[in-house]
C-alpha positions as a Markdown table, in Angstrom:
| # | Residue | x | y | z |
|---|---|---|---|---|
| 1 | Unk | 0.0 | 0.0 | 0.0 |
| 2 | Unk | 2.0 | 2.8 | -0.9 |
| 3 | Unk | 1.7 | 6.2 | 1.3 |
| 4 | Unk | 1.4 | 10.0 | 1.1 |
| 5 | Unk | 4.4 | 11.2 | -1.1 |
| 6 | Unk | 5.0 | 14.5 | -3.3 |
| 7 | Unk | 7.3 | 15.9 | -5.8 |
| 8 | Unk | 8.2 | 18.7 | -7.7 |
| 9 | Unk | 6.2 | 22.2 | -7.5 |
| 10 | Unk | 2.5 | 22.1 | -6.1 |
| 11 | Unk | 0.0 | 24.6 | -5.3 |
| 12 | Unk | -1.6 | 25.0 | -2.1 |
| 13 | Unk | -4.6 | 23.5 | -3.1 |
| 14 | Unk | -6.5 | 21.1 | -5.3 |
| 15 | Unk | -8.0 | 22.2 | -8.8 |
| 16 | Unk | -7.0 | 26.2 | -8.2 |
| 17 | Unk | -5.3 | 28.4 | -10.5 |
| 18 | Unk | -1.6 | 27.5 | -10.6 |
| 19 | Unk | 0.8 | 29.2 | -13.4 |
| 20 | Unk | 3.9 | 28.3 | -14.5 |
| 21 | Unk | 7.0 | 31.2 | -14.9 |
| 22 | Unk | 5.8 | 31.8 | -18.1 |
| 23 | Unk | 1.8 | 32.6 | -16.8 |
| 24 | Unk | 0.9 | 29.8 | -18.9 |
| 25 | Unk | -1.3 | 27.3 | -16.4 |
| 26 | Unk | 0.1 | 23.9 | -15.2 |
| 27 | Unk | -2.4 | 21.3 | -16.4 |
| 28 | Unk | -3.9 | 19.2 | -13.4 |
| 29 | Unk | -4.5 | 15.4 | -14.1 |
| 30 | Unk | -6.5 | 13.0 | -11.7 |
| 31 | Unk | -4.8 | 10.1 | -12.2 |
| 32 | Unk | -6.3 | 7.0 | -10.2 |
| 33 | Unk | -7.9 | 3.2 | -10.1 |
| 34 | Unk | -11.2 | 2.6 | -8.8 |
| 35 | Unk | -13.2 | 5.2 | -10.1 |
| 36 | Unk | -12.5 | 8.5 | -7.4 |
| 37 | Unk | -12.8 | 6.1 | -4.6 |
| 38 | Unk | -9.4 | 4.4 | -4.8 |
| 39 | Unk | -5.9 | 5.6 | -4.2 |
| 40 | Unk | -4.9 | 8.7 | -6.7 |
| 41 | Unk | -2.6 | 11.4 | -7.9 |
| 42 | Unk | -2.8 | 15.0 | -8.5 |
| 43 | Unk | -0.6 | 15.4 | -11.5 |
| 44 | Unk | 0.8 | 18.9 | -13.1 |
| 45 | Unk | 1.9 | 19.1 | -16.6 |
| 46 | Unk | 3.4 | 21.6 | -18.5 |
| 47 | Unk | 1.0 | 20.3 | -21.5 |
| 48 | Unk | -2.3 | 18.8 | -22.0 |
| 49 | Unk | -1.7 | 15.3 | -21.8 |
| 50 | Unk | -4.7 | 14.5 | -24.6 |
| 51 | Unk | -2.4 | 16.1 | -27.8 |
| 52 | Unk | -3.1 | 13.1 | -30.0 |
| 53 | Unk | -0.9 | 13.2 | -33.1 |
| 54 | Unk | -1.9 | 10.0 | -34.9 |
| 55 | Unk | -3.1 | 5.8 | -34.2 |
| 56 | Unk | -1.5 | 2.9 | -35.4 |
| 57 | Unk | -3.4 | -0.2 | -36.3 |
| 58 | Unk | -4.0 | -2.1 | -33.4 |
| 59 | Unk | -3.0 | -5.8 | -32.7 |
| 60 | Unk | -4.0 | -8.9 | -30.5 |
| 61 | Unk | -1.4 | -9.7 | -27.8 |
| 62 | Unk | -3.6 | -12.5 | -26.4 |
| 63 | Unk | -2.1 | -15.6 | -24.9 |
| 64 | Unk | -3.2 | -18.8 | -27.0 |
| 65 | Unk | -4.7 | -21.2 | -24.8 |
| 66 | Unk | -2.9 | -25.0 | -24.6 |
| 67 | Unk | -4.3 | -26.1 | -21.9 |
| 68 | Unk | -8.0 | -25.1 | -19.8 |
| 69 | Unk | -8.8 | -26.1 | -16.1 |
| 70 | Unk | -6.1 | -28.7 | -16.3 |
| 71 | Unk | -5.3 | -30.6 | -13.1 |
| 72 | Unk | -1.6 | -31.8 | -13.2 |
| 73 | Unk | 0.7 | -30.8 | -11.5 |
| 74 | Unk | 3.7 | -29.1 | -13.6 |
| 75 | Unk | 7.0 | -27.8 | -13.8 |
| 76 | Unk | 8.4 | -24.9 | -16.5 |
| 77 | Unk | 12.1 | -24.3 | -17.3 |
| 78 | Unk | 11.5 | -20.5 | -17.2 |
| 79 | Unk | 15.1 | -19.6 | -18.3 |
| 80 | Unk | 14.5 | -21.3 | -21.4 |
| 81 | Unk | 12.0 | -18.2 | -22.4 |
| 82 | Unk | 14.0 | -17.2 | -25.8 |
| 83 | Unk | 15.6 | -13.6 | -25.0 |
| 84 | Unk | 14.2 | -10.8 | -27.1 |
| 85 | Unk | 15.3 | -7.3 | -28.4 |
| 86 | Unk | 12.4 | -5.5 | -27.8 |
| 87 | Unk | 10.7 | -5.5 | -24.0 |
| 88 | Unk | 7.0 | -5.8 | -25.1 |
| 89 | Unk | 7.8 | -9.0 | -27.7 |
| 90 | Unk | 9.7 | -10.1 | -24.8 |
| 91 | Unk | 6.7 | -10.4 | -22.4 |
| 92 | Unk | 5.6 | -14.6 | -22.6 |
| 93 | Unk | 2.3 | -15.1 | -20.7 |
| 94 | Unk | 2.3 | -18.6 | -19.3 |
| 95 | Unk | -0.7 | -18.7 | -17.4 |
| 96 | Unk | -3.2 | -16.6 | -17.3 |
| 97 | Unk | -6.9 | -16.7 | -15.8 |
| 98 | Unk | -10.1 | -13.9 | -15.3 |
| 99 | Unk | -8.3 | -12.1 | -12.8 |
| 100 | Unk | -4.6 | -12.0 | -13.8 |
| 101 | Unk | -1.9 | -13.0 | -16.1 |
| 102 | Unk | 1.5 | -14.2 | -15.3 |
| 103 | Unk | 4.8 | -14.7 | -17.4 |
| 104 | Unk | 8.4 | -14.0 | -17.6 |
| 105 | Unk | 10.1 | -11.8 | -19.6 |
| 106 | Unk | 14.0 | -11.7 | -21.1 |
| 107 | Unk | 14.4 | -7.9 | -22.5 |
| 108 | Unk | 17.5 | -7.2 | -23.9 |
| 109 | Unk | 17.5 | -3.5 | -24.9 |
| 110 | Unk | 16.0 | -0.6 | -23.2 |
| 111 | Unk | 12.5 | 0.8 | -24.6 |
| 112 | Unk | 12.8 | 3.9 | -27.1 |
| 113 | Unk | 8.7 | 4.1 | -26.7 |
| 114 | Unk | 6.6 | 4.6 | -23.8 |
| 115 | Unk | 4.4 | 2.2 | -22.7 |
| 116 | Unk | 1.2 | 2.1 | -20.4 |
| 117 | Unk | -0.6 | -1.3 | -19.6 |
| 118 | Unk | -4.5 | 0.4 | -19.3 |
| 119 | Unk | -6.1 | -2.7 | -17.9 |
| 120 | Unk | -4.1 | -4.2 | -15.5 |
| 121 | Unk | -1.6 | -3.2 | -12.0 |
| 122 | Unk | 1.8 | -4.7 | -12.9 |
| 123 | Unk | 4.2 | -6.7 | -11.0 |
| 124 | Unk | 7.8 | -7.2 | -12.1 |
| 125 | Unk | 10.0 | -9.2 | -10.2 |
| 126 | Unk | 13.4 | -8.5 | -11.2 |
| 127 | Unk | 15.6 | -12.4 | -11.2 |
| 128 | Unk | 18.3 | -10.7 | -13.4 |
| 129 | Unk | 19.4 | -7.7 | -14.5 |
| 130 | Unk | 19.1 | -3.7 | -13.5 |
| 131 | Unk | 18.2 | -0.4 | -14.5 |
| 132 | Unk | 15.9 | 2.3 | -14.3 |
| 133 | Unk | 12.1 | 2.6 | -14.6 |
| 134 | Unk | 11.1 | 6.1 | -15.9 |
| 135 | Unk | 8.1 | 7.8 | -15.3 |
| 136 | Unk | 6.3 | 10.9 | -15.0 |
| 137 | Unk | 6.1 | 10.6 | -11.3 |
| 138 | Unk | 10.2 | 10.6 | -11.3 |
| 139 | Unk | 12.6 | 7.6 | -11.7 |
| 140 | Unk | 12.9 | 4.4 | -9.7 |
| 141 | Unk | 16.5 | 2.6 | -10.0 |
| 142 | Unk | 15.7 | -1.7 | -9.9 |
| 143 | Unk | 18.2 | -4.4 | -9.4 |
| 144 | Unk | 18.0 | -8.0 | -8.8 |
| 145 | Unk | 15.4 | -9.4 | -6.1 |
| 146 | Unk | 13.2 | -6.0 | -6.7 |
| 147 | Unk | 9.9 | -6.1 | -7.0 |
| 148 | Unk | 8.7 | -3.4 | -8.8 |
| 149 | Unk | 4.6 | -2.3 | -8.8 |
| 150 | Unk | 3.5 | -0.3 | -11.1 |
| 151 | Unk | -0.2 | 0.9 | -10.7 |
| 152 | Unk | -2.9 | 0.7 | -14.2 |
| 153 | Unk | -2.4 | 3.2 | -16.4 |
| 154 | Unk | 1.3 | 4.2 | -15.6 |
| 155 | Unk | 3.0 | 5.9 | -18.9 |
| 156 | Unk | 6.3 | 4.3 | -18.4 |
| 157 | Unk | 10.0 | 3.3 | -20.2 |
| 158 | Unk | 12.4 | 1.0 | -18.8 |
| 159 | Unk | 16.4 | 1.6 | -19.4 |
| 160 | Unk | 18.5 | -2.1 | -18.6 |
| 161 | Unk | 22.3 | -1.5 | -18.0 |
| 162 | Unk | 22.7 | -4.8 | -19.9 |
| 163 | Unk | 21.6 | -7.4 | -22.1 |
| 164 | Unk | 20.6 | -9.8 | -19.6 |
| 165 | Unk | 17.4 | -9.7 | -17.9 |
| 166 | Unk | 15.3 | -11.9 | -16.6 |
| 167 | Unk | 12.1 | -11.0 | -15.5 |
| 168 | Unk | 8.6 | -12.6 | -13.6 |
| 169 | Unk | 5.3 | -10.4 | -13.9 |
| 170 | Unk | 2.3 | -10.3 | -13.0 |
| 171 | Unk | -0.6 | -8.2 | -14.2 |
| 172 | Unk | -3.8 | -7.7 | -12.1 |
| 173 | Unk | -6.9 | -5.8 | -13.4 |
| 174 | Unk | -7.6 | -5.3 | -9.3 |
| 175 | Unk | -4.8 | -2.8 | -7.4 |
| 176 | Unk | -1.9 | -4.7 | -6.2 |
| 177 | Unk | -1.3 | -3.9 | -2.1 |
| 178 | Unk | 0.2 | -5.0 | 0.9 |
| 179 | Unk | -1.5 | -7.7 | 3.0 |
| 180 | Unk | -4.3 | -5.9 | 5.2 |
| 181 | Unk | -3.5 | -7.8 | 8.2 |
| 182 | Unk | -0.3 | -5.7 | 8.0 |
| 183 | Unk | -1.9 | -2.1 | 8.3 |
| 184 | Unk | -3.9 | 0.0 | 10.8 |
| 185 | Unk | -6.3 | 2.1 | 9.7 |
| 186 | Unk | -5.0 | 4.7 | 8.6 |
| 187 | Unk | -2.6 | 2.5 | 6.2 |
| 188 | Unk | 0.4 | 2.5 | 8.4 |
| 189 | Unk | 2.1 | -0.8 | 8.3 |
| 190 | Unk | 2.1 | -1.9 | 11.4 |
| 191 | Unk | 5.2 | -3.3 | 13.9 |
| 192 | Unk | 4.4 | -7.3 | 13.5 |
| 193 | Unk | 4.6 | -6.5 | 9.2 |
| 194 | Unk | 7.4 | -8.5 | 8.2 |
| 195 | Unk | 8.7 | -4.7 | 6.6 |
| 196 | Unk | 7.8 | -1.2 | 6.8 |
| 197 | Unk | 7.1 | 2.3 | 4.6 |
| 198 | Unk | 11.4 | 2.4 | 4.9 |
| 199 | Unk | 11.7 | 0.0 | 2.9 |
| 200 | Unk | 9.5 | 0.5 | 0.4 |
| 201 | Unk | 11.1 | 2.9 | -2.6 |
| 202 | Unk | 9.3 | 5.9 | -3.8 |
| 203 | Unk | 10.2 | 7.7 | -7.6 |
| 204 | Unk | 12.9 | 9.8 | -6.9 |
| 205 | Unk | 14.5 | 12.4 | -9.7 |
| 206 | Unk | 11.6 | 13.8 | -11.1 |
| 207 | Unk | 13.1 | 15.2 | -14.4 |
| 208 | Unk | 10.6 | 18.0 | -16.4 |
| 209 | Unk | 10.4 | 17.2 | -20.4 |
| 210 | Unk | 9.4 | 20.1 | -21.4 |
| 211 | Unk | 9.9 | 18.8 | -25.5 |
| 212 | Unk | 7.1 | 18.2 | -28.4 |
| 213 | Unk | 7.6 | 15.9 | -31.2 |
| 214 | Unk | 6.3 | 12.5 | -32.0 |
| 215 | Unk | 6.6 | 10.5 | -28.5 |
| 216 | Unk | 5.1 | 6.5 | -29.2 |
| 217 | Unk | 3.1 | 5.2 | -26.8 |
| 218 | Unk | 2.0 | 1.4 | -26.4 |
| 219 | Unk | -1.3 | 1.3 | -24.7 |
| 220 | Unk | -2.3 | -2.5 | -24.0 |
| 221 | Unk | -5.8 | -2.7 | -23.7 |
| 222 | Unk | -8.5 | -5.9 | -23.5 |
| 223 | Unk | -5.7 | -8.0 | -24.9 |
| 224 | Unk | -5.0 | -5.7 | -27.6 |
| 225 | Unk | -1.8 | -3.2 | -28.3 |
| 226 | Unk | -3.1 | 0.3 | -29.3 |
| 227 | Unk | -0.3 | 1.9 | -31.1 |
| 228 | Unk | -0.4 | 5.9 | -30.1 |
| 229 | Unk | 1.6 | 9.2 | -31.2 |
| 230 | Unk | 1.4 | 12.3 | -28.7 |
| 231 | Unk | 2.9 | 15.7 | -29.6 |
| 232 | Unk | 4.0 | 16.2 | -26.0 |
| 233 | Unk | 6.4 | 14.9 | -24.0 |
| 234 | Unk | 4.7 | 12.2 | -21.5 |
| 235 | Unk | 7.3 | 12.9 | -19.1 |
| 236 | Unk | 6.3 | 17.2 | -19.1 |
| 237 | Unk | 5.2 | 17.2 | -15.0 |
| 238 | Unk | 6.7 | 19.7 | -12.7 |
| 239 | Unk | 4.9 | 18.0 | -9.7 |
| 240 | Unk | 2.7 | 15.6 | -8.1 |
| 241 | Unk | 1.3 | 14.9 | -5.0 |
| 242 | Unk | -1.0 | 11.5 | -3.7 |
| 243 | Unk | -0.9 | 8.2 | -3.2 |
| 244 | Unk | -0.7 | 6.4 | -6.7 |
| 245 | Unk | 2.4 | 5.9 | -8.2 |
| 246 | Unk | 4.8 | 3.1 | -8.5 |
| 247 | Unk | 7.3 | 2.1 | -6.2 |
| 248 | Unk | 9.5 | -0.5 | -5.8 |
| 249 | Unk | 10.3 | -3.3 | -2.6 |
| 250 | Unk | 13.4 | -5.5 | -2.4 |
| 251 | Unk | 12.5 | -9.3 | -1.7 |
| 252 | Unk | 15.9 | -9.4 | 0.2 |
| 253 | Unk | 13.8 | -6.5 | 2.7 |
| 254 | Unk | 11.4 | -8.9 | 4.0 |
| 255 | Unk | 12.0 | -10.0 | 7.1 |
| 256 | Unk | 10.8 | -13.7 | 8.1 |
| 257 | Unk | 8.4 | -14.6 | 10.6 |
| 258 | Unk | 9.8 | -17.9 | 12.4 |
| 259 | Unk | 8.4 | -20.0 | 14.9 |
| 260 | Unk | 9.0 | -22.9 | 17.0 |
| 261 | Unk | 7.0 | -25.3 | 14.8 |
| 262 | Unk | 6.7 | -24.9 | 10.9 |
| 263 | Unk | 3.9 | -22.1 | 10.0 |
| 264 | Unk | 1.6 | -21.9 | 7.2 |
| 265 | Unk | 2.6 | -20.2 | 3.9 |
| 266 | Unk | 0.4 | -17.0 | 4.4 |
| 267 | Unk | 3.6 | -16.1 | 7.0 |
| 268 | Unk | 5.2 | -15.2 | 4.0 |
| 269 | Unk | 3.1 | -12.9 | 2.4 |
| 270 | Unk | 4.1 | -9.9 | 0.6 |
| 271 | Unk | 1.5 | -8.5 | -1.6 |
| 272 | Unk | -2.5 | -9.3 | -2.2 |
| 273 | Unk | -5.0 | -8.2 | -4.7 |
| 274 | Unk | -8.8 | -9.7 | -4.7 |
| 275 | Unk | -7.8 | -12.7 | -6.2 |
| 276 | Unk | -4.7 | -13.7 | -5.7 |
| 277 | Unk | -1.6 | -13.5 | -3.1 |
| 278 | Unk | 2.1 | -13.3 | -3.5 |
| 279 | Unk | 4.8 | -14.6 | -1.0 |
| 280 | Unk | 8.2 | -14.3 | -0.4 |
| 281 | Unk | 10.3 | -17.4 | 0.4 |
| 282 | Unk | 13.8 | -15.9 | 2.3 |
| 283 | Unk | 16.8 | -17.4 | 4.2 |
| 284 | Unk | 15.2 | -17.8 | 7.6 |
| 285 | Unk | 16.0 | -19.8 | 10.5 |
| 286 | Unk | 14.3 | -23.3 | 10.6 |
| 287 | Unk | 12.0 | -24.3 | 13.4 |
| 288 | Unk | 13.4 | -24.2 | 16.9 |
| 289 | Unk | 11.1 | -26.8 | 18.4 |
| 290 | Unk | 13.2 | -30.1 | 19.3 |
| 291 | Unk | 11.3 | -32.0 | 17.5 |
| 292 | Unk | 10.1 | -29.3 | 14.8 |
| 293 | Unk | 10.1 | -31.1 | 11.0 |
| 294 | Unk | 11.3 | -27.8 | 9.1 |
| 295 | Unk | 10.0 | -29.5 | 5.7 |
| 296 | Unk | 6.4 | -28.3 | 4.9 |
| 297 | Unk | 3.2 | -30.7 | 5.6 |
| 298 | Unk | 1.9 | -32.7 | 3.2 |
| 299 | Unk | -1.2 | -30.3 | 1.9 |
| 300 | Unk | -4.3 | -30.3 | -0.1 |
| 301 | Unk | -4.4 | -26.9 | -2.7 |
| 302 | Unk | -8.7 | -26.7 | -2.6 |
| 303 | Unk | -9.1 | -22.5 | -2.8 |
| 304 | Unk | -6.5 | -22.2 | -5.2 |
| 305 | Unk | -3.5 | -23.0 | -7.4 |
| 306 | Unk | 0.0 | -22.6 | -6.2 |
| 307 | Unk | 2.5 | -21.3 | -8.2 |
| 308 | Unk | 6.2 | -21.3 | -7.3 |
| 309 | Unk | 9.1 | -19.6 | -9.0 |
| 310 | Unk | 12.3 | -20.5 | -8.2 |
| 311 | Unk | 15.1 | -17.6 | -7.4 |
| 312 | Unk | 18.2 | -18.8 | -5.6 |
| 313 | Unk | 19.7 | -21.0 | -3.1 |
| 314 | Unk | 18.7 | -24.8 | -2.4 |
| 315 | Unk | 15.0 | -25.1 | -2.2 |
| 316 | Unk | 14.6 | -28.1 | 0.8 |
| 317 | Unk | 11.1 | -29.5 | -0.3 |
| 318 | Unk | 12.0 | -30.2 | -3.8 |
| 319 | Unk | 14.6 | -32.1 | -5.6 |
| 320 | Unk | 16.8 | -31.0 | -8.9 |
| 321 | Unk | 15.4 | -27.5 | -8.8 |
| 322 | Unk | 17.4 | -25.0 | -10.6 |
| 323 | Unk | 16.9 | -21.2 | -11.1 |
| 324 | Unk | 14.3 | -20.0 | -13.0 |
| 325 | Unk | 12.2 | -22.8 | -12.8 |
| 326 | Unk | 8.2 | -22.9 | -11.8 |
| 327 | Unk | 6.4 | -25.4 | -10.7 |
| 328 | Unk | 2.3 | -25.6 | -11.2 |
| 329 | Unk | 0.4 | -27.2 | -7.9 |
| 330 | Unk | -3.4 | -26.9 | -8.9 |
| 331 | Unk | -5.9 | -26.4 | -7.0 |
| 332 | Unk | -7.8 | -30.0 | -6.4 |
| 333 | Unk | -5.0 | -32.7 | -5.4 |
| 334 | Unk | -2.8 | -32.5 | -2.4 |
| 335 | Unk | 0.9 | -31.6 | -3.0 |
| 336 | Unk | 4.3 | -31.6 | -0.4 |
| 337 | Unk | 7.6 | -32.2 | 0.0 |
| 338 | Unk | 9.7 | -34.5 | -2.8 |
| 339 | Unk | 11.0 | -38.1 | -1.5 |
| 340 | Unk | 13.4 | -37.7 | 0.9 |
| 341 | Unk | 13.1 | -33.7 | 1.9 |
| 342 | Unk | 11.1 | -34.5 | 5.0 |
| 343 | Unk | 13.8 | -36.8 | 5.9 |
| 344 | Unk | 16.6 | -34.4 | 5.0 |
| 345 | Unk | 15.2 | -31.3 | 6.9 |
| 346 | Unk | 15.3 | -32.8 | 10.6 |
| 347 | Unk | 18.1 | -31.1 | 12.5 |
| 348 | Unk | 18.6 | -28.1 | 9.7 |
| 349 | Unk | 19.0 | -24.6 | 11.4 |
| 350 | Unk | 18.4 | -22.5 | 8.4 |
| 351 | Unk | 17.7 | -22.2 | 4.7 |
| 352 | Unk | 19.2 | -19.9 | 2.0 |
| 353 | Unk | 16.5 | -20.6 | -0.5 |
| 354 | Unk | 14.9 | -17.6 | -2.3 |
| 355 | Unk | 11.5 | -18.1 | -4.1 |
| 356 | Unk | 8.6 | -16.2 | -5.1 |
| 357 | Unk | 5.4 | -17.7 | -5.0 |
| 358 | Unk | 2.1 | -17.0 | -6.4 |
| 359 | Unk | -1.1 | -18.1 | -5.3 |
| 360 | Unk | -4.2 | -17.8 | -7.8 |
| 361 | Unk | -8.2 | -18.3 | -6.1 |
| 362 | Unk | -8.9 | -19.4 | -9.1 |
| 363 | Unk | -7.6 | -21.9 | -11.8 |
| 364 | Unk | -4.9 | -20.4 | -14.6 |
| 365 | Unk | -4.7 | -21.9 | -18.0 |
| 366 | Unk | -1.7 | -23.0 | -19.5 |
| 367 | Unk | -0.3 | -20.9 | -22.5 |
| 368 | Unk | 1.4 | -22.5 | -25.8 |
| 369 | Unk | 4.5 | -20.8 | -24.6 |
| 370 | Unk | 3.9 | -22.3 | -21.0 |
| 371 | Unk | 4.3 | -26.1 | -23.0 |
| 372 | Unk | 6.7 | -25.1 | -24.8 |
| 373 | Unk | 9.0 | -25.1 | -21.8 |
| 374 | Unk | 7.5 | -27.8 | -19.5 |
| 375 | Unk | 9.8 | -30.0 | -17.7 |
| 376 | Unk | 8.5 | -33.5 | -18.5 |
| 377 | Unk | 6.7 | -35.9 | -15.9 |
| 378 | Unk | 6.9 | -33.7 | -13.2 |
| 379 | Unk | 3.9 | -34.9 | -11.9 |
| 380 | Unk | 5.2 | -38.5 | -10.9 |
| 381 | Unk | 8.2 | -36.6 | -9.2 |
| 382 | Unk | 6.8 | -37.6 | -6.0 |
| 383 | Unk | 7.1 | -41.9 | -7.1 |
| 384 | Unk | 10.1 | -43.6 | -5.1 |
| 385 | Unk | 10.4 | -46.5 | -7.2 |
């Protein structure tokens, strides 16, 4: 849940006359989700930010389909997603469902356009790779284990300081937030959160464009990409003030909650939205009870798929996992630890293993580019003979 932050030059007060040095007026933008009852922004441009020059011919940049309410579980080399030039080609959905859409990305040059996702919150969780995401609010520098949120609607252009990036996102129509449990209310998270509004990263650098010319804008929209050309600068704001902008959150900032016997997965929570949930896996200490068996429980997945991507370190519950890979636990059919881990765990102090996982309420579909980077028979990984 991001919180109250403001750059640049602001009048005193909302929707009043406010010039620039040359007596020209600033133009105010409401710039917000959920109609005027969510979080928003008041936004000042130097511009009218409606100065359409020209359209494109829209195209489809819907998933195909492979696989519908499938119930197997499944396992996805996701480093094997085939690195591309350009960042929006680059963007592989793998499984996608009503309320969200979830892939991995392998960009290799920075964006020359601009481009605003209109339908959905996005996610990006960054596995390799760094740079810096530009936006009219100001500038947030990413590195590995970021996760960076970037509300509906955002106008943005992402600069990589190489060639090798390797990316998980996540794209919501519902706002992406902290857990609730973690936040009075008034929005402050509170001291049992597993992190805090420090570590949370706000745009920084806000930078004024005050240039016109023919800026390219790629507005994804119900599935489609609606090419546009605006004669002014997106980037043309001398301030802001509110509560919607994007921000990013270091995974290696979440601080685990331990215990003396092993605790339920929603201890790791990081983000929710109305449908689904995402956790952070982090090196922790292992269960202090005596007796404690650190491996996870054997459990049934009824409300929901679990997703799990794999970051770094030795994951205990599974065996041959490597970086990059996902594995697919659907909803229906009872799921734990591979042959041996329970065994293996007993008498462990602590874990280095880094994973992101993703739990969906309701059941994804499996994309053509999805199969085409399955990891075969994972489903009898669990036989011992």
């Amino acid at each position: 849940m991001p919180f109250y932050h403001t750059l640049g030059v602001i009048p005193d007060k909302r929707h009043v006359v406010s010039r620039q040095p040359n007596g020209k007026l600033y133009q105010e933008e409401l710039v917000g989700t959920q109609g005027f009852a969510g979080l928003s922004s008041l936004v000042y441009h130097l511009h009218p930010p409606t100065c359409v020059k020209q359209k494109g011919q829209p195209y489809s940049v819907k998933p195909e389909i492979a696989i519908e309410n499938g119930l197997n579980a499944m396992s996805f080399n996701g480093f094997d997603i085939k690195p591309e030039e350009d960042y929006i080609k680059s963007r592989k959905v793998l499984f996608v469902n009503a309320a969200m859409q979830i892939g991995l990305a392998a960009p290799k040059k920075s964006t020359e356009y601009f481009y605003k996702n209109a339908d959905a919150d996005e996610m990006l969780f960054i596995h390799k790779g760094s740079g810096v995401v530009d936006t009219m609010y100001g500038s947030l520098p990413f590195k590995y284990g970021d996760y960076i949120v970037i509300p509906r609607g955002t106008v943005y252009q992402i600069r990589f300081n190489d060639e090798d990036n390797k990316i998980l996102f996540v794209e919501s129509p519902d706002p992406i937030f902290t857990p609730r449990r973690y936040r009075n209310d008034f929005g402050q998270l509170l001291e049992h959160s597993p992190f805090c509004e420090r570590d949370i990263k706000r745009p920084q650098d806000l930078r004024t464009h005050d240039e016109k010319g023919e800026f390219d804008i790629f507005i994804k929209k119900k599935g489609m990409m609606f090419p546009y050309t605006y004669i002014n600068h997106p980037f043309d704001v001398a301030g802001w003030d509110g509560y919607h902008y994007p921000y990013t959150f270091s995974i290696f900032n979440f601080e685990p909650i331990t215990g003396r016997i092993h605790l339920p997965p929603p201890i790791h929570q990081t983000f929710e939205s109305r449908n689904f949930v995402i956790c952070s896996f982090v090196p922790r200490l292992y269960d202090y009870h005596p007796d404690a068996i650190p491996a996870p429980y054997h459990h049934s997945n009824i409300d929901s798929d679990e997703l799990l991507y794999y970051v770094d370190g030795d994951f205990m519950s599974r065996n041959n996992i490597k970086a990059g890979q996902i594995t697919l636990h659907p909803g229906g059919i009872p799921h734990g630890p591979h042959p041996g881990a329970i065994e293996r765990s007993i008498g462990q102090k602590e874990t280095k293993e880094l994973a992101v996982m993703i739990d969906p309420f309701q059941p994804v579909n499996i994309t053509k580019e999805a199969l085409a980077i399955e990891v075969d028979g994972y489903y009898k990984s669990w036989l011992t003979e």
